[in-house]
C-alpha positions as CSV (number, residue, x, y, z in Angstrom):
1,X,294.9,65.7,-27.9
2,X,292.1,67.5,-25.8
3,X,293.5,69.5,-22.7
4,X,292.3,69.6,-19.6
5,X,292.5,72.4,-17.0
6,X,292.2,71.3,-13.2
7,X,291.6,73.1,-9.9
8,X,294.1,71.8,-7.3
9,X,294.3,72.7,-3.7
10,X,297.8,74.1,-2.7
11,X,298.6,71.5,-0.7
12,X,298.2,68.5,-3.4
13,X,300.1,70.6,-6.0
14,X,303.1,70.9,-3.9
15,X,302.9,66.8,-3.5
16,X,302.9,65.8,-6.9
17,X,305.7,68.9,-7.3
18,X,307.7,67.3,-5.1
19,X,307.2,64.1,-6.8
20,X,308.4,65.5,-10.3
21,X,311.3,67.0,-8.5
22,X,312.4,63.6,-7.1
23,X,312.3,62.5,-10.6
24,X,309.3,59.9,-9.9
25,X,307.8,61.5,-12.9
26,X,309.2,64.2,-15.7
27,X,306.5,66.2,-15.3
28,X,302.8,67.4,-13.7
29,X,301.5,66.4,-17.0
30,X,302.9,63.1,-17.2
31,X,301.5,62.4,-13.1
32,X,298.3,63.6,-13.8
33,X,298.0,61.4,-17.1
34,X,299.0,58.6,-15.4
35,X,296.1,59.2,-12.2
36,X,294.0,59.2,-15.1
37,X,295.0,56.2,-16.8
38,X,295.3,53.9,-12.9
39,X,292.1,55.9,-12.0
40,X,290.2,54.5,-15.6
41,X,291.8,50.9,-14.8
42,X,290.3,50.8,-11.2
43,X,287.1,51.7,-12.3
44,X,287.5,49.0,-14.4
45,X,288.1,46.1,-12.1
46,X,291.6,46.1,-11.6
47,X,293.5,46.1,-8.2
48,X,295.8,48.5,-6.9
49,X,298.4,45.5,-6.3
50,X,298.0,44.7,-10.1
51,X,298.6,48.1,-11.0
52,X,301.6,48.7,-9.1
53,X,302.5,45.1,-10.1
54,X,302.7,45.8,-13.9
55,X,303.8,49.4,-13.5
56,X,302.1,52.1,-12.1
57,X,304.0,55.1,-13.3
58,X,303.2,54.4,-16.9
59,X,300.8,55.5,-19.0
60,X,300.2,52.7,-21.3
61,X,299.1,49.2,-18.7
62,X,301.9,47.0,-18.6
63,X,304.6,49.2,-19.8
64,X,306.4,50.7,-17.3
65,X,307.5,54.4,-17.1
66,X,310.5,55.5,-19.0
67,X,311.4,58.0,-16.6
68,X,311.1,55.8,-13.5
69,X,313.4,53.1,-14.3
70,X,314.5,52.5,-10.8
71,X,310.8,51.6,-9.7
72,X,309.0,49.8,-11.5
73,X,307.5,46.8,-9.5
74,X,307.7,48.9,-6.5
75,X,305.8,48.2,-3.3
76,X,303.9,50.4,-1.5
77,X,304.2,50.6,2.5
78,X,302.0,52.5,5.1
79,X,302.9,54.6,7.7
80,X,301.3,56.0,10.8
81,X,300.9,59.5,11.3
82,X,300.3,61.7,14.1
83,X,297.0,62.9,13.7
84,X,295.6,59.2,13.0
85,X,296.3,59.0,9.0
86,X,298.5,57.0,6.9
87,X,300.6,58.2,4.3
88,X,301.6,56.1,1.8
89,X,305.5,55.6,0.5
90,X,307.2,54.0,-2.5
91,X,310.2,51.7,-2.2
92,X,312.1,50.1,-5.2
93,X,312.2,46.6,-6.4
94,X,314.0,45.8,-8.9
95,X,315.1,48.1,-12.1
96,X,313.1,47.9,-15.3
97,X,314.6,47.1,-18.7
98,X,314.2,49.6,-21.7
99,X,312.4,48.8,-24.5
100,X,314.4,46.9,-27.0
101,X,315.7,48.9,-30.2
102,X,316.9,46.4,-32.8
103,X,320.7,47.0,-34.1
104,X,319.4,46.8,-37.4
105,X,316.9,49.6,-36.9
106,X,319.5,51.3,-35.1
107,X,321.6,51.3,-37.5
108,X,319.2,52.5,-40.0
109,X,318.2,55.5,-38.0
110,X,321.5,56.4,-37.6
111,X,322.1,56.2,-41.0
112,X,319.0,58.5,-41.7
113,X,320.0,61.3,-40.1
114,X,323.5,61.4,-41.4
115,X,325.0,63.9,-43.6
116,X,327.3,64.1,-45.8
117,X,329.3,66.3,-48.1
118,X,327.2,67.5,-51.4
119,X,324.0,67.1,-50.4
120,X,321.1,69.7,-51.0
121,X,317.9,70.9,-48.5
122,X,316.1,73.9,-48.5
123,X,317.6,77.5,-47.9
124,X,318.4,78.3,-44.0
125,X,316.1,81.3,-42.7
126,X,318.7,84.0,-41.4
127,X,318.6,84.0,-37.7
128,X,317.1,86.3,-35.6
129,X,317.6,87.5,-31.7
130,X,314.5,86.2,-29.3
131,X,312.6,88.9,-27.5
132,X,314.4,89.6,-24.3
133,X,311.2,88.6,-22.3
134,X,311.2,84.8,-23.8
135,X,311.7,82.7,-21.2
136,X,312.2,78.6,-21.6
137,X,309.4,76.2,-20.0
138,X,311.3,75.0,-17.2
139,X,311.0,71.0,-17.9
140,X,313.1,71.9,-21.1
141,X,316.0,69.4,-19.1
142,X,318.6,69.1,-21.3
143,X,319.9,70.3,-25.0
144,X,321.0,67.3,-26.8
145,X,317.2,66.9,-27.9
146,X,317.6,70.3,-29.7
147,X,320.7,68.9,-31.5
148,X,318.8,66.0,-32.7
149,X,315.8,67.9,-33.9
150,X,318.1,70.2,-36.0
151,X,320.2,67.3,-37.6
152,X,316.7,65.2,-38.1
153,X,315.0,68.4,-40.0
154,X,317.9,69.1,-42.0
155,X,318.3,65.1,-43.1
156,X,314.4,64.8,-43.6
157,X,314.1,67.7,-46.6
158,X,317.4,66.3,-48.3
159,X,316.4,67.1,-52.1
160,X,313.8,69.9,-51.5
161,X,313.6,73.2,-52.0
162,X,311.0,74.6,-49.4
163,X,310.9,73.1,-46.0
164,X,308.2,70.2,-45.0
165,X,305.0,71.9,-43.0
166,X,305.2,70.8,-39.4
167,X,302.2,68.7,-39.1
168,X,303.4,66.2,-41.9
169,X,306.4,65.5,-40.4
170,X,305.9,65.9,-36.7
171,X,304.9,62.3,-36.0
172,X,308.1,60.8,-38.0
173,X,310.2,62.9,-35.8
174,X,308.6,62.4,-32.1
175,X,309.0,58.3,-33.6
176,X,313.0,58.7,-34.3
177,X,313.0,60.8,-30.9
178,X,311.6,58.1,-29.2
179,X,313.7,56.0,-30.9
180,X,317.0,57.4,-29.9
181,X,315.6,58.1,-26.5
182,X,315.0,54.1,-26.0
183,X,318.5,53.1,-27.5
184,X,320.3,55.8,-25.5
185,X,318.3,54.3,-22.4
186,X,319.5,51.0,-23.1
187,X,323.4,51.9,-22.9
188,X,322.8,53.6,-19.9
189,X,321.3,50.5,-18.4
190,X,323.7,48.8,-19.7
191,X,326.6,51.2,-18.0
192,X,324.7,51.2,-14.6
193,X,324.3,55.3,-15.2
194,X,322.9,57.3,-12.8
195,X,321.5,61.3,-12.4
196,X,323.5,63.3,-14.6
197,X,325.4,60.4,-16.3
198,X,322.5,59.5,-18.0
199,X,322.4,59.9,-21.9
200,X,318.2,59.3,-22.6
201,X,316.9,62.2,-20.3
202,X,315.1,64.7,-22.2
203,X,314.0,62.4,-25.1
204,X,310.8,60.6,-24.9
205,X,310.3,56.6,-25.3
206,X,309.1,54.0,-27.7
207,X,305.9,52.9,-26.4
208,X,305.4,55.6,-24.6
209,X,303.0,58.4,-26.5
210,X,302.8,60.7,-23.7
211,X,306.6,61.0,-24.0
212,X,306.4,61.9,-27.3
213,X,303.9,64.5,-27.3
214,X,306.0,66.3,-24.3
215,X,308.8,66.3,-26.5
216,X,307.4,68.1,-29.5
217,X,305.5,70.7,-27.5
218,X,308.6,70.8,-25.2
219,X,311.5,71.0,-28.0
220,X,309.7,71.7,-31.2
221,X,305.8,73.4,-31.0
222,X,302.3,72.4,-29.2
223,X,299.3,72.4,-31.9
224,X,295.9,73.6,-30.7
225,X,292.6,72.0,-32.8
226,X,292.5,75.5,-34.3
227,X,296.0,74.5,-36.2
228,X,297.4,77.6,-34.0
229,X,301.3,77.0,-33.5
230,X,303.1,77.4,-30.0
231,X,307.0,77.2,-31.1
232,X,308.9,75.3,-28.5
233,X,312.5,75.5,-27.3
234,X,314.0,74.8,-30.7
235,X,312.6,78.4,-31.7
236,X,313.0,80.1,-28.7
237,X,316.7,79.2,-29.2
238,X,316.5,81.1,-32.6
239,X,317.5,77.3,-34.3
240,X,314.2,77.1,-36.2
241,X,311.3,79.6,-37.3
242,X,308.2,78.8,-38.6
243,X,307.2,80.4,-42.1
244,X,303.5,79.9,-41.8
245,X,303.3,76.8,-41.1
246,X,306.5,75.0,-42.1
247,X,309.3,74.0,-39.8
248,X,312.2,75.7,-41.0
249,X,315.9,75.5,-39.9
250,X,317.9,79.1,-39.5
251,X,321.4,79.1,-40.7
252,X,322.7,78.7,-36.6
253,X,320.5,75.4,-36.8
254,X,321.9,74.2,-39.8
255,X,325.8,74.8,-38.1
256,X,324.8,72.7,-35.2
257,X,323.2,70.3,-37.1
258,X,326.5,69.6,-39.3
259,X,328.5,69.9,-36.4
260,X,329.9,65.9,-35.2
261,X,328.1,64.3,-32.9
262,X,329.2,61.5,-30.6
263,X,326.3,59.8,-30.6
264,X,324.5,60.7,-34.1
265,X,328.2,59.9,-35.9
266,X,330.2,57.7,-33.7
267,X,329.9,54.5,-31.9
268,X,327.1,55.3,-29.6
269,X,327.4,52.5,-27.0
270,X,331.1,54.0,-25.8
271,X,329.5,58.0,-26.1
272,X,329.9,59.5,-22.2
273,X,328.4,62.7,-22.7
274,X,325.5,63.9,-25.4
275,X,327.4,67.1,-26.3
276,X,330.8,67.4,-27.9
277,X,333.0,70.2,-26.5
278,X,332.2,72.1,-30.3
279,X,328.5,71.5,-29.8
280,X,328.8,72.6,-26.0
281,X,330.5,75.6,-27.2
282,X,328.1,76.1,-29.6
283,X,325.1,76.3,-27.3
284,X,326.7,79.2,-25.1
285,X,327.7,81.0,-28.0
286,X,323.8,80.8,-29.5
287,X,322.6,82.2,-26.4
288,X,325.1,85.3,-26.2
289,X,324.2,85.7,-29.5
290,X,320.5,85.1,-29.6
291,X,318.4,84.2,-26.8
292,X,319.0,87.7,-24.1
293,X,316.1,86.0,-21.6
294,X,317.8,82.8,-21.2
295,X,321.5,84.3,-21.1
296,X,319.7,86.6,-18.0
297,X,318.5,84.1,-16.8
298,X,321.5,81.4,-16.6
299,X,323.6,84.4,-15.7
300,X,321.8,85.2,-12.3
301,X,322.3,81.4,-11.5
302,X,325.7,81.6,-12.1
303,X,326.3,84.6,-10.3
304,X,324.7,83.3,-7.1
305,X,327.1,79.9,-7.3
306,X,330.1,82.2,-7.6
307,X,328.8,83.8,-4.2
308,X,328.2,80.4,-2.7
309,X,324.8,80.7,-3.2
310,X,325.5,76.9,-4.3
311,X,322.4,74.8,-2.6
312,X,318.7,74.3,-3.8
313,X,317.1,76.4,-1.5
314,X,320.2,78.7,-1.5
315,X,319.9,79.8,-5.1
316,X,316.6,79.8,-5.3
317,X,316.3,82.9,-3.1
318,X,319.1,84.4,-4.5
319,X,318.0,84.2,-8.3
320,X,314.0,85.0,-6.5
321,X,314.0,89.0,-7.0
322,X,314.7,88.6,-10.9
323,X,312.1,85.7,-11.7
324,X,308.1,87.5,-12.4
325,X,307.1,88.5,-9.1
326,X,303.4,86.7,-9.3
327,X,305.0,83.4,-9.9
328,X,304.7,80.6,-7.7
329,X,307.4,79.2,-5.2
330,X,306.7,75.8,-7.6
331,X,307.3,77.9,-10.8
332,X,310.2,79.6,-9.6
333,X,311.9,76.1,-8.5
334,X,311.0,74.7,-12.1
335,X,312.4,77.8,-14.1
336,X,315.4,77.1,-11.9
337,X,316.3,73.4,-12.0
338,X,315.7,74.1,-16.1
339,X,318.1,76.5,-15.7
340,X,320.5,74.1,-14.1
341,X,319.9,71.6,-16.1
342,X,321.0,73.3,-19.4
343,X,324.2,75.0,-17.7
344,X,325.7,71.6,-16.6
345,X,324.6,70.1,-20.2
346,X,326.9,72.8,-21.6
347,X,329.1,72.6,-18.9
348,X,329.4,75.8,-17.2
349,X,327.9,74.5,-14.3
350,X,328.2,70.9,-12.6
351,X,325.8,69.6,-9.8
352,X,328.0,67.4,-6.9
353,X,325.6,64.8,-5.2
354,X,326.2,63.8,-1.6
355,X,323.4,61.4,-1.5
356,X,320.8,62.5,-1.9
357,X,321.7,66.7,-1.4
358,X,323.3,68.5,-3.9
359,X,325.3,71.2,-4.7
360,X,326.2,73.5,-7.3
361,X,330.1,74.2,-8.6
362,X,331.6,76.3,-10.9
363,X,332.7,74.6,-14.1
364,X,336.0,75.9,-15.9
365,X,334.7,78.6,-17.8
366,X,332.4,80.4,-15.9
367,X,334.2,83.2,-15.3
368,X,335.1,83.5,-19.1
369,X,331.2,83.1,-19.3
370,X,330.0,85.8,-16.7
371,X,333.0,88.5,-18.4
372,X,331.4,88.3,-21.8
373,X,328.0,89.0,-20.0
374,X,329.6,92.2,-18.9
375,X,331.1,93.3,-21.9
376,X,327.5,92.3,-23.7
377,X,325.3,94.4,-20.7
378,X,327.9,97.5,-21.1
379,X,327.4,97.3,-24.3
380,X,323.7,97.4,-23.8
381,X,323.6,100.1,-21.4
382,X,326.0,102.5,-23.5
């Protein structure tokens, strides 16, 4: 897939930010796709009203956005501005439905990634701590994708005895992604979810190829023409490690992946959360364990909460002085909601919304959280 690189003025940037922010879009990539793909169907002949008609947020024409599911069929309105202009807004119509997953193929898919007592795979690699200067791309939203990766890799070399290279099975697991995505994305359409209720986020969309191709750079490793591998948040989280490459589970993957999932092993369509309270467990334990840039990291957010520091804007200048200095005030606010993201999916953390402003609260074990952080950076120091 060729990449582009594009000069933006400051001001532009920060208005397709804001647009990713307000969850219009997952990400600048998936904006600046789209453009492309409106800009190539104007050129073409079509209208803007047919555009916005059949979905304008989406990549593919007529098949509207998986991430903007309160907006497709919007309408656009015009407003006046002082200096003369118009800007242009985007109001709601009506919801879209998800694309249909079959019970039958859910069930099979399901049954795919199953396991089971007795069965054989490939020997674990032994796992290893990150660097302490790995940080997580921000847009990495949510965990429950990484639990999915590890229980697919584990269920797909059942029988073998070395682990399947990366590019023969990369496509198979973005399409069982995709399709858990869609089927999560249909209960929570069907349960009238909202923000942090929803199941799907973080997983991409059948029918949706850009989705898919975030996902494995995002979770599992970006691919350059050279065949040069980028490992994504499934290694930075010491789950996987690539041996040359082949995509290889480490012995902490393999204990998430058997651990009981709610939605991989139970009935799906009742699940409330993506993460049991082992598998929650699990994830702050890993990064104790594992991943020192990400437990720095989460631990500066939480520290700022416990001092009130509890808005947007708020923890953003408090958790400023320990985020790169040359990074942008866009960067910094990206590396942060990621942050946020991951400590309410493990439930240190919980976001309360009063409309449309949010604050940050202390879940029930942060203070258990931010004592072991203490005892680890004494530790450290001595």
């Amino acid at each position: 897939m060729p990449v582009v690189a594009v000069n933006l003025a400051t001001n532009v940037f920060g208005e397709i930010q804001r647009l990713v922010e307000r969850r219009l879009y997952s990400t600048l990539e998936q904006f600046l796709e789209i453009a492309a793909f409106n800009q190539l169907a104007l050129e073409g002949g079509s209208k803007p009203e047919d555009l916005i008609a059949r979905g304008h947020r989406s990549a593919e024409p007529g098949v509207p956005s998986s991430v903007d599911k309160h907006d497709a069929g919007a309408t656009r309105q015009r407003h006046s501005r002082g200096d003369g202009r118009q800007t242009t807004s985007v109001r709601s119509a009506r919801p879209r439905k998800a694309p249909g997953v079959a019970t039958k193929d859910a069930q099979a898919l399901l049954s795919r990634v199953a396991l089971t007592d007795g069965q054989t795979y490939p020997p674990p690699a032994t796992t290893g701590a990150r660097p302490p200067s790995e940080r997580l791309w921000g847009q990495v939203n949510r965990l429950f994708p990484l639990k999915f990766a590890c229980r697919w890799l584990v269920s797909a070399n059942l029988g073998r005895s070395v682990w399947e290279a990366y590019e023969v099975i990369s496509d198979r697991l973005a399409e069982d992604a995709a399709s858990i995505g869609s089927l999560l994305e249909q209960v929570d359409i069907a349960h009238g979810r909202k923000r942090d209720e929803l199941l799907a986020t973080g997983l991409p969309r059948l029918g949706h190829l850009a989705s898919r191709d975030r996902f494995l750079s995002q979770f599992i490793a970006r691919t350059t023409r050279a065949l040069e591998i980028y490992p994504g948040a499934i290694c930075q989280y010491a789950l996987a490690t690539f041996d040359g490459d082949h995509l290889a589970i480490t012995d902490k993957g393999l204990a998430l992946a058997k651990l009981h999932s709610s939605v991989l092993d139970g009935d799906f369509t009742r699940a409330t959360s993506t993460l049991s309270d082992d598998e929650r467990s699990f994830f702050v334990h890993q990064v104790m364990d594992y991943v020192p840039g990400e437990l720095r990291d989460l631990s500066a957010v939480l520290r700022a909460v416990v001092k009130d520091q509890a808005t947007p804007d708020a923890l953003t200048r408090a958790v400023r002085s320990s985020l790169p200095p040359e990074w942008t005030d866009i960067m910094v606010r990206t590396h942060v909601s990621g942050l946020i993201a991951r400590l309410t999916e493990m439930a240190v953390l919980r976001r309360k919304w009063e409309g449309r402003n949010v604050r940050y609260e202390q879940g029930p074990d942060v203070q258990a959280f931010l004592a072991r952080v203490e005892v680890i950076e004494h530790g450290h120091a001595d």
